[in-house]
C-alpha positions as CSV (number, residue, x, y, z in Angstrom):
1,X,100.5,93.4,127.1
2,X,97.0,92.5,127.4
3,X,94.6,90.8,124.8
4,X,92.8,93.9,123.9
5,X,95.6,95.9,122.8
6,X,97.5,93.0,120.6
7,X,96.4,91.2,118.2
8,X,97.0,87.4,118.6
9,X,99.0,85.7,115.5
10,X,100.7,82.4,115.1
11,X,104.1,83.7,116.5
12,X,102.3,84.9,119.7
13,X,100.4,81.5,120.2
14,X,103.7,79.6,120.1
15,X,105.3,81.6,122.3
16,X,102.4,81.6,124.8
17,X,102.7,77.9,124.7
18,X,106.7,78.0,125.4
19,X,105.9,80.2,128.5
20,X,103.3,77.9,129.6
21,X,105.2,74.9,129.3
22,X,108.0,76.6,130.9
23,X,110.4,76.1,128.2
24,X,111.4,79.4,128.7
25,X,111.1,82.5,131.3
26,X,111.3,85.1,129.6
27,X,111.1,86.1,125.7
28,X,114.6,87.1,123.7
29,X,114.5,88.2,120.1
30,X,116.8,89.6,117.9
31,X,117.1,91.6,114.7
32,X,120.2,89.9,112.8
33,X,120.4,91.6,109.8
34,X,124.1,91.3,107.0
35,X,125.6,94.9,106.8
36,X,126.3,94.4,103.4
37,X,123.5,96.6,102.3
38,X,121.2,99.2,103.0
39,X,118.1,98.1,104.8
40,X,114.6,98.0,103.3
41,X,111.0,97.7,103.7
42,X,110.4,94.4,104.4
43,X,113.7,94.4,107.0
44,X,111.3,97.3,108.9
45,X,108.4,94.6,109.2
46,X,111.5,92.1,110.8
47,X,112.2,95.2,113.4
48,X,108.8,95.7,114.1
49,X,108.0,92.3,114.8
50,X,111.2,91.4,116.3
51,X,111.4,94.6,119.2
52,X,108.1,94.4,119.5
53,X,107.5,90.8,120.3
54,X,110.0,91.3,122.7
55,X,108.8,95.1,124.3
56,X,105.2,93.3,124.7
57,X,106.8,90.8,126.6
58,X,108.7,92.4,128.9
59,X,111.8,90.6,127.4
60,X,115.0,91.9,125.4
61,X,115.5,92.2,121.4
62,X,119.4,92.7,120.2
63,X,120.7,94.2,117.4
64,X,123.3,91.5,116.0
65,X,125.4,92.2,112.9
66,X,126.0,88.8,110.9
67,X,129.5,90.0,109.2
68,X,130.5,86.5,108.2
69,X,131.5,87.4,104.9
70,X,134.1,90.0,104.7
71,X,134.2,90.7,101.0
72,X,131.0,93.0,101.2
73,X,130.5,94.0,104.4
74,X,131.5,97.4,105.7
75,X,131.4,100.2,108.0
76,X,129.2,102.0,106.2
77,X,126.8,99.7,106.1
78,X,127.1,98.9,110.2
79,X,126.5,103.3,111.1
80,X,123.8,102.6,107.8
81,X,121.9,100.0,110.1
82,X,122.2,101.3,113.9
83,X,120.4,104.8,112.6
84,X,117.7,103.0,110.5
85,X,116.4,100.7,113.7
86,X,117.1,104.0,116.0
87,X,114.8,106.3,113.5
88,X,112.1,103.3,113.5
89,X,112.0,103.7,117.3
90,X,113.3,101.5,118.8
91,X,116.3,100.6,121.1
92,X,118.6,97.7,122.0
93,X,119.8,98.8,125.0
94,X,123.1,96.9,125.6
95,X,122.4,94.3,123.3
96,X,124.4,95.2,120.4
97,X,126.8,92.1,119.3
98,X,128.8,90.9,116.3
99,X,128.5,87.3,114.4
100,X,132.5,88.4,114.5
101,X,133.0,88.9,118.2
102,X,132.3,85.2,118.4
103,X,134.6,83.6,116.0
104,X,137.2,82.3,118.6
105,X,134.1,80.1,120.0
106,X,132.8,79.1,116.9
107,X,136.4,78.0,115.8
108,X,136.3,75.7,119.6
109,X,133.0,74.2,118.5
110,X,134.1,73.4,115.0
111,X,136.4,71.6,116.6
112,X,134.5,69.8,119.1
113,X,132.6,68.5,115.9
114,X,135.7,67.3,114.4
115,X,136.5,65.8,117.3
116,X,133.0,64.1,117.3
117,X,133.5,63.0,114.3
118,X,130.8,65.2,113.5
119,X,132.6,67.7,110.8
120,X,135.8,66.7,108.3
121,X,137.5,68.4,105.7
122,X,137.1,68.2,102.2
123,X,139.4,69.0,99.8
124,X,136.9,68.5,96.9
125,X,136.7,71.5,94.4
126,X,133.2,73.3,94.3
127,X,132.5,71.9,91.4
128,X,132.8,68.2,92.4
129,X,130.7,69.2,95.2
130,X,127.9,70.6,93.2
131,X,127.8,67.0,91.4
132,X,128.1,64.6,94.4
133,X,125.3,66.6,96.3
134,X,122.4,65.3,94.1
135,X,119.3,66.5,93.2
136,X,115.8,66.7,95.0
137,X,115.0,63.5,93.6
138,X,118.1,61.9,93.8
139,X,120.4,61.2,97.2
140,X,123.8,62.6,97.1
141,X,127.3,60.5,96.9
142,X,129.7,61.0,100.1
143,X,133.1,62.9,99.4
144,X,136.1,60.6,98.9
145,X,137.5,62.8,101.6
146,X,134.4,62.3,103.9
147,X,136.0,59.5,106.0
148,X,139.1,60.9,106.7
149,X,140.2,60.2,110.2
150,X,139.7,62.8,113.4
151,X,143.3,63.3,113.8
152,X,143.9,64.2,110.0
153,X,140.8,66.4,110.2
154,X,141.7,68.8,112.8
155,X,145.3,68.6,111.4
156,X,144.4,70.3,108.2
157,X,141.4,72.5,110.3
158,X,144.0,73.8,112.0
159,X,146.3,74.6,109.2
160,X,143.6,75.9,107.3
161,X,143.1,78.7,110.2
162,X,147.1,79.2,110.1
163,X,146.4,80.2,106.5
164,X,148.5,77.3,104.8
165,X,146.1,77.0,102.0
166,X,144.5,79.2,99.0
167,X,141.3,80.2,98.5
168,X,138.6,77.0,97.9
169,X,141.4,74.3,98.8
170,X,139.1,72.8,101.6
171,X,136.3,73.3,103.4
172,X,135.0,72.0,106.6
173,X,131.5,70.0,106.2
174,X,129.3,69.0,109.1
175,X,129.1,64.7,108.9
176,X,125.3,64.2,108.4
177,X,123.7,62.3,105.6
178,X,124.4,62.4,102.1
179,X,121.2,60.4,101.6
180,X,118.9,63.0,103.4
181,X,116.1,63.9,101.5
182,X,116.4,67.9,102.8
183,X,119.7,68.6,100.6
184,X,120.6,71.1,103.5
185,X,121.2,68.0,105.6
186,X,123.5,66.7,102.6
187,X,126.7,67.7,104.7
188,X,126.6,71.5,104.7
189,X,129.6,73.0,104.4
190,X,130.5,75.5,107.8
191,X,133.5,76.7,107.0
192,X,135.3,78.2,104.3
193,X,138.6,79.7,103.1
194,X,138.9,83.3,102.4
195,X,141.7,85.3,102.7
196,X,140.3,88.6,103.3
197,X,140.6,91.4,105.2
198,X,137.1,92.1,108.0
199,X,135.7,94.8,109.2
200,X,135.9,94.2,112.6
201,X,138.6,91.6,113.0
202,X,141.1,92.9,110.8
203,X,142.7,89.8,109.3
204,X,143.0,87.6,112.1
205,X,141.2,85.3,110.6
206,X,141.4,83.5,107.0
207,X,139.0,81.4,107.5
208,X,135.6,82.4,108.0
209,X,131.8,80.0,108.9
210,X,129.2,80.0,106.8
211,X,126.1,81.5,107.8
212,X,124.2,78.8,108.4
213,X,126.5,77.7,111.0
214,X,127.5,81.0,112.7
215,X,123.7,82.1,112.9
216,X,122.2,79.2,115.5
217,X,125.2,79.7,117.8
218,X,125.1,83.8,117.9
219,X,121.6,82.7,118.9
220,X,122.1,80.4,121.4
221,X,125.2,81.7,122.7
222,X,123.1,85.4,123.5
223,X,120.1,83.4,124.7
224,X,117.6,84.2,122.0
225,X,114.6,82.0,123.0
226,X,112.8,82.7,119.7
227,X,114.9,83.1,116.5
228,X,112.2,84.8,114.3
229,X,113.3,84.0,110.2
230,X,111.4,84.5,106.7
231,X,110.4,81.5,104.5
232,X,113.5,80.7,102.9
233,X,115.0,79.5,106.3
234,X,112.7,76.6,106.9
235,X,114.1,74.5,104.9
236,X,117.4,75.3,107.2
237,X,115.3,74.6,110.5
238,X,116.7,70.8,110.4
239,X,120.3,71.9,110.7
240,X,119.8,74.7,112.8
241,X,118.6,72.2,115.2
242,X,120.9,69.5,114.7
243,X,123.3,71.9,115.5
244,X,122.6,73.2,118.3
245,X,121.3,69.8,119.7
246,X,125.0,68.4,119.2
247,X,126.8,71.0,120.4
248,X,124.8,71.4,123.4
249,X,125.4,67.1,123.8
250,X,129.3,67.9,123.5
251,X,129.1,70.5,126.8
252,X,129.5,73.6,124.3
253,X,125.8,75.2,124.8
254,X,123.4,75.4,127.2
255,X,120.0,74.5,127.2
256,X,116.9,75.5,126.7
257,X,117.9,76.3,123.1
258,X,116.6,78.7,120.7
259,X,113.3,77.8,118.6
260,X,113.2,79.0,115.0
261,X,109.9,80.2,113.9
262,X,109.4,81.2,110.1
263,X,107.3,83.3,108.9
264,X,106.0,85.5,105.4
265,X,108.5,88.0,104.1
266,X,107.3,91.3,103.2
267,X,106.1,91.4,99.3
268,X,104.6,95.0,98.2
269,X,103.4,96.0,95.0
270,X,105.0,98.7,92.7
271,X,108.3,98.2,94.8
272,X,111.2,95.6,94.6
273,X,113.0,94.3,97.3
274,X,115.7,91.9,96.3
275,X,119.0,93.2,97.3
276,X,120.4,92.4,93.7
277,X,118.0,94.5,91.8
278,X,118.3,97.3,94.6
279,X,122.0,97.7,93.8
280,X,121.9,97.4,90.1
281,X,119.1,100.3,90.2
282,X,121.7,102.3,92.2
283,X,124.9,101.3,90.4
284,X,123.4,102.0,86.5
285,X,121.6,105.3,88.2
286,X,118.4,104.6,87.3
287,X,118.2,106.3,91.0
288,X,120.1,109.1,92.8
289,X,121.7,106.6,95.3
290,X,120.0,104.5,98.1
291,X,118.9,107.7,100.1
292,X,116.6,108.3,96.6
293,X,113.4,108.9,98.2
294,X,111.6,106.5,95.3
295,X,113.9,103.5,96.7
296,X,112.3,100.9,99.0
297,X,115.1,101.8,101.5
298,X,114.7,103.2,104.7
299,X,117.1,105.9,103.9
300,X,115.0,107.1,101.1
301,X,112.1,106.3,102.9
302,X,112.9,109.0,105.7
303,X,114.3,111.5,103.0
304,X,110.8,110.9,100.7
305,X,109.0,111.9,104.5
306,X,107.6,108.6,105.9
307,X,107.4,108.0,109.4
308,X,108.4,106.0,111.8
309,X,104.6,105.7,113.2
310,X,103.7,104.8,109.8
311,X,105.8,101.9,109.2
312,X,105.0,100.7,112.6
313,X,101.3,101.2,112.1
314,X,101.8,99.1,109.0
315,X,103.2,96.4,110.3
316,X,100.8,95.7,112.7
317,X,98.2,96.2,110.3
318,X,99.1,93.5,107.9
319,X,100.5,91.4,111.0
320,X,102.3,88.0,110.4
321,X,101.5,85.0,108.7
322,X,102.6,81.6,107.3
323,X,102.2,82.2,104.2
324,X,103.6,84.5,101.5
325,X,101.0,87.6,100.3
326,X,101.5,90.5,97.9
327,X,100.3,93.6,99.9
328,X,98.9,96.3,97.9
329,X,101.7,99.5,98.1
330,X,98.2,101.9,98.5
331,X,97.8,99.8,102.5
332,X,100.7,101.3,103.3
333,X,100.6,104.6,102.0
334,X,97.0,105.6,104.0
335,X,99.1,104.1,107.0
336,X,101.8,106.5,106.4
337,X,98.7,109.3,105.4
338,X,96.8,108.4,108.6
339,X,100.0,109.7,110.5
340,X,100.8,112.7,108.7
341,X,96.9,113.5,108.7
342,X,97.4,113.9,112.8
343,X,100.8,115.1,113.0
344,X,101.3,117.6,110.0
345,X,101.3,121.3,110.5
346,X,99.3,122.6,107.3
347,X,100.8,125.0,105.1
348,X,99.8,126.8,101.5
349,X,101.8,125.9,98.6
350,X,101.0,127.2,94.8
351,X,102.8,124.3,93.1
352,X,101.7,125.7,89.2
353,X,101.6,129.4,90.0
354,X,99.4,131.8,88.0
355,X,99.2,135.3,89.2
356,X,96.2,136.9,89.9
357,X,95.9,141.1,90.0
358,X,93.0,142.4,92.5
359,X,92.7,145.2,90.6
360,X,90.7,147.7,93.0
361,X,92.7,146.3,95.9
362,X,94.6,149.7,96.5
363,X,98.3,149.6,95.4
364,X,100.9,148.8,98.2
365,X,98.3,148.0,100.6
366,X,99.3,144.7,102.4
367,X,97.1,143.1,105.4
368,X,96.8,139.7,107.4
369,X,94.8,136.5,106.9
370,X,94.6,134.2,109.6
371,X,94.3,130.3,109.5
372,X,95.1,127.8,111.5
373,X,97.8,125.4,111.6
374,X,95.9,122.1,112.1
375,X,91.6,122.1,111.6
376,X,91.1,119.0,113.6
377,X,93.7,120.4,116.7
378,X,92.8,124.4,117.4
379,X,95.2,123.9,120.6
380,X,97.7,124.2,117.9
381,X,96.9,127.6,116.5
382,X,97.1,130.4,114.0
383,X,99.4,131.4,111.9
384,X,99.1,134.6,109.5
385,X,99.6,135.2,105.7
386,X,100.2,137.9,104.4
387,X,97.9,139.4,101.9
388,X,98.4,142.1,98.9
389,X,97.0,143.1,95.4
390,X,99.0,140.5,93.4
391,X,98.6,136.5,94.5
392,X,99.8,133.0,92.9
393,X,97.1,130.6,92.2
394,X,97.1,127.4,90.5
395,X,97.2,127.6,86.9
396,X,94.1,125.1,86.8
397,X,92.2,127.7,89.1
398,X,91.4,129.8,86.2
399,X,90.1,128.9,82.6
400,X,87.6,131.3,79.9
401,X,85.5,129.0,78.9
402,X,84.2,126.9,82.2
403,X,83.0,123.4,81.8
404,X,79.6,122.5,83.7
405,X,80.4,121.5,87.3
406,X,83.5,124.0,87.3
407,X,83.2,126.3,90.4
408,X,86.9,128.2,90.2
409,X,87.7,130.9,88.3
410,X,86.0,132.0,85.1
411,X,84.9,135.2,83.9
412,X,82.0,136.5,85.9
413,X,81.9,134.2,88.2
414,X,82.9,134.4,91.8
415,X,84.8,132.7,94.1
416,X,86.4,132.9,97.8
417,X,90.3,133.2,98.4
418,X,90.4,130.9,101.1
419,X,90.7,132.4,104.5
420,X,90.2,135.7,102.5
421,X,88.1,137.8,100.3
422,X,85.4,137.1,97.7
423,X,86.7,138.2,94.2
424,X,85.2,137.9,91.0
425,X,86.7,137.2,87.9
426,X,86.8,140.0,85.0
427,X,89.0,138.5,82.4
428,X,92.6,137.9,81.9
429,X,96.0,138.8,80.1
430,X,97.3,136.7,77.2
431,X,101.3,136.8,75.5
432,X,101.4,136.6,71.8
433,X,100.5,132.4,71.5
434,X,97.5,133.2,73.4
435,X,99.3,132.1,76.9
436,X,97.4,133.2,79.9
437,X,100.0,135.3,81.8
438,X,97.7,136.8,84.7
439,X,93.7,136.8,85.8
440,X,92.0,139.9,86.7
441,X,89.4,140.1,89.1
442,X,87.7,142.7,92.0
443,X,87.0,142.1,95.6
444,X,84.4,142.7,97.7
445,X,86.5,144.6,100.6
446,X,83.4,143.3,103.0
447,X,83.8,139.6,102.6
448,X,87.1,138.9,104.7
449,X,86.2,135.7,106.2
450,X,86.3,135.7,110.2
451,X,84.8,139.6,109.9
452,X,81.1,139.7,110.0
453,X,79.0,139.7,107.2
454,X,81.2,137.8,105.3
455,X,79.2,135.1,105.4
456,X,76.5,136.8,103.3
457,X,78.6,135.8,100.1
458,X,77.6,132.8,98.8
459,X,80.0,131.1,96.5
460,X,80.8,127.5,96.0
461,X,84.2,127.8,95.0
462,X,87.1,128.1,97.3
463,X,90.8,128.6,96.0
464,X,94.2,128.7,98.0
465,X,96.8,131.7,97.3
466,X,100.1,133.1,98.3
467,X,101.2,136.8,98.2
468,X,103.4,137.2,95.3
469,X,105.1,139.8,97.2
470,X,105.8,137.9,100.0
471,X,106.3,134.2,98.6
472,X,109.1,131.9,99.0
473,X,110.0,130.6,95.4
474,X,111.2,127.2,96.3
475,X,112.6,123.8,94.4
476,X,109.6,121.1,94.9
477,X,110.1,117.2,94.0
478,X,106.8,115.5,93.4
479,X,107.6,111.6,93.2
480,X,105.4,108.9,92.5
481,X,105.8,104.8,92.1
482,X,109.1,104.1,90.6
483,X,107.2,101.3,88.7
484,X,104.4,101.6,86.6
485,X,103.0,98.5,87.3
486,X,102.4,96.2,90.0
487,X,105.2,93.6,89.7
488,X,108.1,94.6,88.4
489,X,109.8,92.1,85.8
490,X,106.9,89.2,86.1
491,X,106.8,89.4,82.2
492,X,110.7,90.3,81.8
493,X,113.3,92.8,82.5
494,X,112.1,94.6,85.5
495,X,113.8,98.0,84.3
496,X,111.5,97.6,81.8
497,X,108.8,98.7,84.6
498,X,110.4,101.8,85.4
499,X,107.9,104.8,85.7
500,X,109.5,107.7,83.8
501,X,107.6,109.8,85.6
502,X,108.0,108.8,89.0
503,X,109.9,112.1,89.8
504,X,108.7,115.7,88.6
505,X,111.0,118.8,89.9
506,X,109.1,122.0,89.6
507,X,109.7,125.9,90.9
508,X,106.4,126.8,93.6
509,X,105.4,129.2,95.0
510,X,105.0,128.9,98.7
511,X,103.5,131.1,101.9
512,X,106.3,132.8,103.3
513,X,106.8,130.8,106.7
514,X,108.0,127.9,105.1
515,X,111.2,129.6,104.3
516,X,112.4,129.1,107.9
517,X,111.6,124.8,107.4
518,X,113.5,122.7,108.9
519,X,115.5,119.6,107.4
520,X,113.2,116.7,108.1
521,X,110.0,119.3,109.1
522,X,106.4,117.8,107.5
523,X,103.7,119.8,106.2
524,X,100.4,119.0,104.9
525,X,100.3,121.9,101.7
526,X,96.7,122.2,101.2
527,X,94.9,120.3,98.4
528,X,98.4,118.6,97.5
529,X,99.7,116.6,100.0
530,X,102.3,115.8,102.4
531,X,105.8,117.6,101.9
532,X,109.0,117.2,103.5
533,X,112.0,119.6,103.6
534,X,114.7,117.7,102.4
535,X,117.6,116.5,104.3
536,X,120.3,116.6,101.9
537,X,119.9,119.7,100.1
538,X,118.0,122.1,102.1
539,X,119.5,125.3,103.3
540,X,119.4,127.5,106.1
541,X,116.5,129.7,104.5
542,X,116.2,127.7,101.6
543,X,114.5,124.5,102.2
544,X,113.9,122.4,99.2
545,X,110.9,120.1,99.7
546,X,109.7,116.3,99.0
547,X,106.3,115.3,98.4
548,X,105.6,112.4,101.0
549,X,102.4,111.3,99.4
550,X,99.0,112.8,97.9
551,X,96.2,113.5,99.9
552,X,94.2,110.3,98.3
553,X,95.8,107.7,96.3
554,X,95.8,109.2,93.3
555,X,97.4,106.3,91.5
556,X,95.8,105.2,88.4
């Protein structure tokens, strides 16, 4: 890592200074995310910056499931996780750890603290200790339970683990200060009761820690030296440290400990990303599941055809700050364009097909167009396309009566059929309501392009085609924003924002060598956009495809 290829940002200075100081010697991150969910767009800015940090360094990141709470975590979610971080790029070598594999220890420390007399239990119900924990302006009242002696404490702890007691009968608090004006010092509760069955631990355990405990020692137990968090966790700093600071007094931790650094949360427009509102969307199926390519997910984020290099690219561009910003959704979809620009294959695709008859074009002729697979890369190539008397353009290719500044297809005028002939227009078929069904027009048999003398023809417009002989009539999904306006629900019910026309599924027409596409293959279709071939429901033969994005934000 060197100054000229990273930027610097507040996370790097601090953890300059801790390497200059010598508080640490090397840098540890990790990516700790619940698997009670599907991840999203702002957990790929927390990858990002997490393995990154930690590649640029030299150092290690880990991938550390927090399954503290059984009820809704599963499996699913786990195999959900490991393949998102792995299709981001990125790897964790051996570093892959439960919040669950460490129960036994955090069990031994709570007791430590009890013997301390640094935890007790309380036998208050939740209620009773919503009202004795006070308010922001007002200090809270200690638990009748709180001085309970350290003999009767880890008497009841201990029964509590043996599973003596129902749901919400006690929990253990850590012994701080009721009086503290950070209400997370107010005696935080660290372990509850909850008679469930985990996903990794079977039910060994009926008793389960709170978050808030179990994260600072995963931490400091794998040696993370910076424990990178959003916002919301400052206001838990104080514990984490006290935490860690005790046990590590009591002979249970090591030192150096971890430092937790906060930082901005991702916040994009046009998109949600509360976990709530992402699973109501998907349980009332106002979306196809969380692989819907309009979801924030990174599941439907791969099936819409973003990339990898695009979210990464992203992330660096809008870097890491302090404070919280709403990023315009249009920054990240020219990061995503910028990488499908370079790495796209380009292909034709007649999305509103309207055939056009050549009519001197001898019948059953057919012949070869060549054009290359990428403009800015010729080490890539040619391909050919087929070419005959009958073609699909686009329906707005052609009108009768042409407006000033229109240079397609009109009657008498001329145009070029890109990488093709010249033809010119000489009227077209109607149906009974005055439909157009086809356009007629005459080429000029020397103005192939590539052959010489075509470039005596002098035309302004330039149309793409397919052989209608020769197409591939294929299923095509063009999505747009899933909300119609930039914040979803700041003036109500945020399904109240929902585009209705955030996904349009139309029949094209496309050249025949995208018959053979690949699940997951990307495509530039000329003059449309970026395109995908769909992961789910594409065949062998029969590929159905996603638009990625427009060629411009087209948004308005």
């Amino acid at each position: 890592m060197t100054e000229e290829t990273k930027p610097s940002n507040f996370i790097r200075n601090l953890i300059d200074a801790d390497l200059a100081a010598g508080k640490y010697s090397t840098v540890r991150t990790r990516f700790p995310p619940e698997p009670n969910g599907y991840l999203h767009f702002g957990h790929a800015k927390s990858i990002c910056l997490n393995f990154g940090l930690a590649k640029d360094y030299g150092g290690a990141c880990h991938l550390r499931f927090d399954d503290t709470n059984p009820e809704k975590e599963e499996q699913e979610y786990v195999d959900s996780i490991i393949d998102a971080v792995r299709w981001l790029g990125w790897d964790w070598g051996p570093h892959l750890y439960y919040a669950s594999n460490y129960f036994g220890k955090m069990y031994e420390f709570a007791e430590k603290l009890i013997e301390a007399n640094l935890a007790y239990v309380d036998s208050q119900s939740a209620e009773e200790m919503r009202q004795n924990r006070g308010t922001l302006t007002e200090p809270g009242r200690d638990s009748p339970y709180r001085n309970r002696t350290v003999a009767e404490n880890l008497e009841l702890f201990r029964r509590m683990k043996a599973g003596e007691f129902p749901d919400g009968a006690h929990v253990l608090r850590a012994k701080i200060d009721m009086a503290s004006p950070n209400i997370n010092l107010r005696d935080p509760a660290i372990y509850r009761i909850k008679h469930a069955t985990h996903h990794n631990t079977g039910d060994a355990w009926c008793i389960y820690p709170m978050y808030t405990y179990a994260h600072p020692i995963e931490d400091a137990l794998e040696g993370i030296t910076h424990s990178l968090c959003t916002l919301e966790f400052e206001d838990q700093r104080p514990f984490y440290d006290w935490l860690l600071d005790n046990l590590a007094n009591l002979g249970c931790l090591q030192r150096p400990l971890p430092r937790q650094i906060e930082f901005a949360r991702l916040n994009l427009t046009y998109v949600v990303l509360s976990k709530r509102k992402l699973i109501q969307l998907v349980e009332e199926k106002h979306v196809a599941g969380w692989d819907d390519p309009r979801m924030p997910t990174l599941v439907g984020a791969r099936r819409r055809g973003y990339t990898p290099e695009g979210f990464r690219r992203f992330a660096e561009m809008i870097g890491v700050a302090k404070s919280d910003a709403l990023i315009d959704y249009a920054v990240f979809e020219e990061c995503q364009r910028e990488v499908l620009n370079e790495t796209a294959p380009r292909r034709i695709a007649v999305l509103d097909p309207l055939k056009l008859v050549i009519d001197n074009y001898p019948d059953g002729q057919e012949e070869e167009c060549c054009a290359p697979n990428h403009p800015q890369k010729p080490e890539w190539g040619q391909r050919t396309i087929p070419f005959s008397k009958e073609l699909w353009i686009e329906r707005e290719d052609f009108t009768e009566n042409a407006p000033k500044g229109y240079f397609r297809l009109f009657p008498g005028n001329r145009v070029r059929l890109r990488y093709g002939y010249v033809v010119e227009c000489v009227g077209c078929d109607k149906d009974a309501a005055g439909n157009v069904t086809a356009v007629h027009c005459r080429y000029f048999p020397d103005s192939k392009s590539g052959t010489p003398g075509a470039d005596a023809y002098k035309v302004k417009g330039n149309l793409h085609w397919v052989s209608a002989r020769h197409a591939y009539e294929a299923r095509v999904r063009l999505y747009d924003r899933l909300f119609k306006v930039p914040n979803p629900g700041a003036e109500g019910d945020f399904l109240a924002d929902l585009n209705p026309d955030s996904v349009k599924i139309i029949t094209a027409q496309l050249e025949p060598a995208l018959k053979d596409a690949q699940p997951e293959e990307r495509f530039q279709f000329e003059r449309h956009g970026y395109f995908i071939a769909d992961r789910v429901d594409s065949q062998p033969g029969a590929p159905v495809f996603n638009r990625t994005a427009t060629l411009k934000d087209s948004w308005k």
